[in-house]
C-alpha positions as CSV (number, residue, x, y, z in Angstrom):
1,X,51.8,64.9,62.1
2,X,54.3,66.6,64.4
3,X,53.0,70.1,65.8
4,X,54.9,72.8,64.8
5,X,55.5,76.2,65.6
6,X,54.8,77.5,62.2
7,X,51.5,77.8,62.1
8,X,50.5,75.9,59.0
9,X,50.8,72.5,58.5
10,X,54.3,71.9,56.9
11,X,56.7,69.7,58.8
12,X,59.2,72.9,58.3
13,X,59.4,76.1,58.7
14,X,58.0,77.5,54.9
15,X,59.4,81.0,53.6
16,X,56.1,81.7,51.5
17,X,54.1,81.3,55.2
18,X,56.4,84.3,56.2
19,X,55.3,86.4,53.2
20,X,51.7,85.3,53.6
21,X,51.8,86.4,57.0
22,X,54.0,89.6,56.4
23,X,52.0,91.2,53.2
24,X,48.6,89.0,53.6
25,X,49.1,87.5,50.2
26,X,51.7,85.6,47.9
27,X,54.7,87.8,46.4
28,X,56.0,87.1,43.0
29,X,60.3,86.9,42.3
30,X,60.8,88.5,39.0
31,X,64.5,87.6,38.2
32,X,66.3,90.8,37.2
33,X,69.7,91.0,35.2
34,X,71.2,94.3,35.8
35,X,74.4,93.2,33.7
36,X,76.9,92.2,36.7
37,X,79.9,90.2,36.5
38,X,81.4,88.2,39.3
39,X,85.0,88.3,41.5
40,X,85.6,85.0,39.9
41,X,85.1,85.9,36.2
42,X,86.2,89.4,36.0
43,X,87.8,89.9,32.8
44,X,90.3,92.0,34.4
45,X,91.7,88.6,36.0
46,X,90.8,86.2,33.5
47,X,93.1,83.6,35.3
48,X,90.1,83.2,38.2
49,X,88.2,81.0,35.7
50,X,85.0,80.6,37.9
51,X,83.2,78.1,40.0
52,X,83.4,75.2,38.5
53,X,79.8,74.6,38.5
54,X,78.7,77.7,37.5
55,X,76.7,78.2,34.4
56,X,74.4,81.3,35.3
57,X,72.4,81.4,31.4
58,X,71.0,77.6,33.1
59,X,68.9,79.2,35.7
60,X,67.9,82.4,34.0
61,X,64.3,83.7,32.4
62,X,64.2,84.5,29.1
63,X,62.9,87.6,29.6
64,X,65.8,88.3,31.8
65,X,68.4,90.3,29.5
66,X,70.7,93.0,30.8
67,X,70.4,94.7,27.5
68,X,66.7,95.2,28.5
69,X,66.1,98.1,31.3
70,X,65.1,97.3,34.5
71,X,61.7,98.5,34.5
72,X,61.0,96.6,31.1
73,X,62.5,93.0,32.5
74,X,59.8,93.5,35.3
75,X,57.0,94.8,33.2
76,X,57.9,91.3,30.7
77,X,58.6,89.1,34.1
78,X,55.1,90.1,35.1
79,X,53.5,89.4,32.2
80,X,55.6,85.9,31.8
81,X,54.2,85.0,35.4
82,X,50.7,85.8,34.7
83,X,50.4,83.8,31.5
84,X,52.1,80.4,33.2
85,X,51.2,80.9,37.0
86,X,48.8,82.2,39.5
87,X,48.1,86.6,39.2
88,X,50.4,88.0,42.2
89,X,49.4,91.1,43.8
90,X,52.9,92.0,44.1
91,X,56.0,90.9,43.0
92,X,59.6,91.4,44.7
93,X,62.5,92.6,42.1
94,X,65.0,89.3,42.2
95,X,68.5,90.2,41.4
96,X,70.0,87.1,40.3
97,X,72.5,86.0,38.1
98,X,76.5,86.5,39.1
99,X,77.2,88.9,41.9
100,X,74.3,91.6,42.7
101,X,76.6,93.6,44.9
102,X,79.7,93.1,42.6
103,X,80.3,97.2,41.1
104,X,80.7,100.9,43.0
105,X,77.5,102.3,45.0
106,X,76.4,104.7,42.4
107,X,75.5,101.7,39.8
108,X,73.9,99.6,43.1
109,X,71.6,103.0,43.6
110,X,70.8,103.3,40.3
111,X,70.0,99.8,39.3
112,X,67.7,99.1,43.1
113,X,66.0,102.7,43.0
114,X,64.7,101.6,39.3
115,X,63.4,98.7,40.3
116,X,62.0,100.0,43.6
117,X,60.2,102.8,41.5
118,X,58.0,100.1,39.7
119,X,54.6,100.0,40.7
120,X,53.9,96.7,41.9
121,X,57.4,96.2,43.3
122,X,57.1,95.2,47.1
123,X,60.4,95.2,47.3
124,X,64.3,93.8,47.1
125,X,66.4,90.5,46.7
126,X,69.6,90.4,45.9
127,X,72.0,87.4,45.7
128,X,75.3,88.2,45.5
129,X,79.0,86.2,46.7
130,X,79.9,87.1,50.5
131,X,82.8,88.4,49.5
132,X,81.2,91.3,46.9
133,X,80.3,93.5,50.1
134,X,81.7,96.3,52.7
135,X,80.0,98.3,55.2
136,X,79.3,101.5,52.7
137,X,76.9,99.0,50.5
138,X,75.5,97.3,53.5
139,X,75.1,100.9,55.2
140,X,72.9,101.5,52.1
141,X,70.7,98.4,51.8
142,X,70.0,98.8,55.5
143,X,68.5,102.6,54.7
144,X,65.8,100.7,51.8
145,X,65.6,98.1,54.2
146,X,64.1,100.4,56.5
147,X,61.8,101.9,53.9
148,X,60.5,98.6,52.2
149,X,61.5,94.7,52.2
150,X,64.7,93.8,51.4
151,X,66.7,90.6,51.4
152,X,70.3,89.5,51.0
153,X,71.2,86.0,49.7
154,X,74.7,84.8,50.0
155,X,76.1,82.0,48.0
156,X,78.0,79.8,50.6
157,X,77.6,77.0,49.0
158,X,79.4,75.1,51.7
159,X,80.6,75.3,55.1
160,X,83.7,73.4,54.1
161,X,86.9,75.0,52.9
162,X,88.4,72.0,51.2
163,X,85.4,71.9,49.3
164,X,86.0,75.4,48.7
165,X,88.8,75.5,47.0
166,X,88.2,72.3,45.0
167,X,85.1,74.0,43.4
168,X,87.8,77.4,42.8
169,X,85.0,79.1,44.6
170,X,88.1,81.6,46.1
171,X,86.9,82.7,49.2
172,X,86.4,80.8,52.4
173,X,83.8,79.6,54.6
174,X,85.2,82.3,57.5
175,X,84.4,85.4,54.8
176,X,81.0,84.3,54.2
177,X,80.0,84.1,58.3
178,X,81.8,87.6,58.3
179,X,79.3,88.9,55.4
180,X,76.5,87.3,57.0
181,X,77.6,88.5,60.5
182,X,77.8,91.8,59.0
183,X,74.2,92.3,57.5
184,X,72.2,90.5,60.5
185,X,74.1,93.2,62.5
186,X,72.5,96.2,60.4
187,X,68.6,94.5,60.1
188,X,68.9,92.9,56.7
189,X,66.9,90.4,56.4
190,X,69.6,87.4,55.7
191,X,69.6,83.8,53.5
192,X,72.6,81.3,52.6
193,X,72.8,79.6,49.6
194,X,74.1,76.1,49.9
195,X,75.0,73.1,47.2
196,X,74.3,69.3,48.3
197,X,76.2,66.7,46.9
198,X,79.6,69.0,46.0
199,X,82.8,67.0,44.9
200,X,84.7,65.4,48.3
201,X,81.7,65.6,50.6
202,X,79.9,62.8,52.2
203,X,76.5,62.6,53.4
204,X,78.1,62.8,57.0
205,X,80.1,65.6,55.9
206,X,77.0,67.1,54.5
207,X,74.6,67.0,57.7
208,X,77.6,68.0,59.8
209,X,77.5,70.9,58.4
210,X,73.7,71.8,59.8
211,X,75.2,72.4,63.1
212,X,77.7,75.1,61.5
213,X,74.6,76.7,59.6
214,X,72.9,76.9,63.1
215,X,75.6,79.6,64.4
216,X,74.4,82.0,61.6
217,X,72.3,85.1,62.0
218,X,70.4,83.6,58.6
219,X,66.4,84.2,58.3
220,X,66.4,81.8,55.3
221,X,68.3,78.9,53.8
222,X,68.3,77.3,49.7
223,X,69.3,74.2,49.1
224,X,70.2,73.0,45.8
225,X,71.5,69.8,44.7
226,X,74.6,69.6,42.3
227,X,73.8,69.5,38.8
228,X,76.2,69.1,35.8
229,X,75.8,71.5,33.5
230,X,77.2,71.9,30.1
231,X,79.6,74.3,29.8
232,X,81.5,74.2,33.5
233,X,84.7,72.8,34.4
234,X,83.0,70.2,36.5
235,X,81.3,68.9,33.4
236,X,84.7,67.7,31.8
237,X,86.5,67.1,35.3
238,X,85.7,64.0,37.5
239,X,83.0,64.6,39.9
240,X,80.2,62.6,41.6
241,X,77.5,61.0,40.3
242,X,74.4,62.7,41.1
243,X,72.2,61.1,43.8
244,X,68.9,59.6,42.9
245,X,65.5,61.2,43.9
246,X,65.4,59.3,46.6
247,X,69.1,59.6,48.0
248,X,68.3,63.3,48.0
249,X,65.0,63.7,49.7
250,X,66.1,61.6,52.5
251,X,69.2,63.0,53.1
252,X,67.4,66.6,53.0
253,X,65.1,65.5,55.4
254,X,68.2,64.6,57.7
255,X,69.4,68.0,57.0
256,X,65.8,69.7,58.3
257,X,65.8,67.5,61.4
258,X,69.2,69.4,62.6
259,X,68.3,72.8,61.1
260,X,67.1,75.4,63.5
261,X,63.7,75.6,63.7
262,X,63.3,79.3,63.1
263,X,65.8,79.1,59.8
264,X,63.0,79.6,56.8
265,X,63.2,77.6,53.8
266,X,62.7,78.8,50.5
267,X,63.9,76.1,48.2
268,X,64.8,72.3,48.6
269,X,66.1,72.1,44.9
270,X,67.1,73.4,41.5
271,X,65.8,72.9,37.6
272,X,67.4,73.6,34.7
273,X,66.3,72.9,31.0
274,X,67.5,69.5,29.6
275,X,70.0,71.4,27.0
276,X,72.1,72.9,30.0
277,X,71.9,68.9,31.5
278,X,75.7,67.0,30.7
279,X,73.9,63.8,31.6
280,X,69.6,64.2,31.3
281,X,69.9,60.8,31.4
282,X,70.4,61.3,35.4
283,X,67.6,64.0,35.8
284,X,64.7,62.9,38.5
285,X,61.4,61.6,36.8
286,X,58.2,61.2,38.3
287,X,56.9,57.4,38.0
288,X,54.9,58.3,34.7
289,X,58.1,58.6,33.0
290,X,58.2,62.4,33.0
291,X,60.8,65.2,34.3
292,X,60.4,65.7,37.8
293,X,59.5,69.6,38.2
294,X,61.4,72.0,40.9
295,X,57.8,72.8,42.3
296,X,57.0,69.4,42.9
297,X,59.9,68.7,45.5
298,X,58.6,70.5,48.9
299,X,55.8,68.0,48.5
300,X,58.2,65.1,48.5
301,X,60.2,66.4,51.3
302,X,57.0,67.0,53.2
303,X,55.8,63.6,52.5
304,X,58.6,62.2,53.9
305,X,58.7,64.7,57.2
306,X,55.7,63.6,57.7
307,X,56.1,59.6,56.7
308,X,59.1,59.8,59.9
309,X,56.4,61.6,62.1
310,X,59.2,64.1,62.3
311,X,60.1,67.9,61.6
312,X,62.6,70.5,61.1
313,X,64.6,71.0,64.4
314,X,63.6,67.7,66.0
315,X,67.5,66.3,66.2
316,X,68.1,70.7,67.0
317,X,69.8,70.4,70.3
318,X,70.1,74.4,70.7
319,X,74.0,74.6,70.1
């Protein structure tokens, strides 16, 4: 295996190692709903129509309701984790479905200081579009960001404004480096959300763009390949097949040997359940026959790091 500068023994560089070394132990997301729209479906401008990907209910808890309080979404998230995965010591408040920065201050204050107030709350993510913030929201993340952890995750989704406006994702790749550009500035720690595999992109056109995500101030990085979903325009419009298992891991793996070295990874892939799926017949299955988990790709991609003798930044020429 490649040495790395990571120290553990993943071929890149792991965003649980961080939190490990940060808080001495494993943190817990607990997804929270807090009942926010998006830019791109507010009613007020029902003409926007929304990404056509997007189907938030795929990728959200069942205990995640925005009819529930904050404090009771955590106190069910908690116990939801504890029954299906290892006890956390603490757990980090995940603010996740649409646009987490999308309504006026007050509402932000509210909705963060709740969650904040909960006992075993270490501390703050919030995903949210790039173009959903301004320096008086910033201004205020930055003062809890001095307080406790805090994270920002912006949706980018690609670095490519054709691709842009072909997924009606209405904004451009320039506002999302200005968001970006504008939290590393005030100390927020900083991630980028990214979709592999969207309509019009190559896997060229996809690797190329790891020397754009290199000029970032970002601490972290998702990737997430494209699913169909039920329910979004790209279900009924033409759009690529999606790659197999294989397909993917190698071209992630491509990906990781141009990425900087000191970009974190928190995620290689997405899973929704099979009734969101517009073709399950294409979903990745492990050789017994059975649905490939989300948990079970970081081993894959690691497997593969390591079957190259290679690692994340080892084609990162420093530019």
């Amino acid at each position: 295996m490649n040495l790395n500068p990571w120290g553990d023994n993943r071929p890149y560089n792991s965003y649980a190692n961080f939190f490990k070394k940060r808080f001495g132990h494993r943190l817990q997301k607990l997804c929270v709903d807090a009942g926010f729209s998006c830019p791109n479906r507010d009613p007020d401008d029902r003409s926007r129509g929304g990404c056509t990907f997007c189907n938030n209910n795929a990728f959200t808890p069942s205990y995640c309701n925005p009819s529930k309080s904050i404090t009771q979404q955590l106190d069910e998230g908690i116990l939801f984790h504890q029954r299906r995965y290892r006890k956390a010591p603490a757990y980090l408040a995940y603010f996740q479905p649409y646009s987490n920065t999308f309504a006026p201050l007050p509402h932000l204050q509210r909705v963060y200081s709740e969650a904040l107030a909960h006992p075993l709350v270490a501390g703050l993510i919030i995903s949210t579009r790039p173009d959903c913030v301004d320096d008086e929201k910033l201004d205020y993340i930055a003062s809890l960001s001095e307080k406790t952890f805090v994270a920002v995750e912006y949706g980018i989704e690609s670095c490519n404004d054709d691709t842009l406006r072909t997924i009606n994702r209405r904004h451009t790749f320039a506002t999302s480096r200005k968001a970006i550009e504008m939290t590393a500035a005030r100390g927020i720690h900083c991630g980028a959300h990214m979709i592999v595999g969207l309509p019009g992109e190559s896997p060229q056109s996809i690797l190329d763009q790891a020397s754009i995500i290199n000029t970032l101030p970002i601490d972290t990085l998702k990737l997430h390949q494209l699913q169909i979903l039920n329910g979004t325009k790209l279900c009924t419009a033409p759009h690529p097949a999606q790659m197999s298992l294989e397909e993917y891991i190698g071209l992630v793996c491509d990906f990781l040997e141009r990425l900087r070295p000191d970009i974190m990874m928190q995620r290689f892939a997405g899973e929704v359940p099979p009734p969101y799926q517009a073709e399950p017949q294409r979903a990745w299955r492990r050789t017994d026959g059975k649905h490939l988990r989300n948990q079970e790709i970081p081993a894959l991609v690691e497997a593969e790091l390591n079957r190259r003798n290679t690692h994340q930044g080892s084609k990162y020429s420093g530019q």
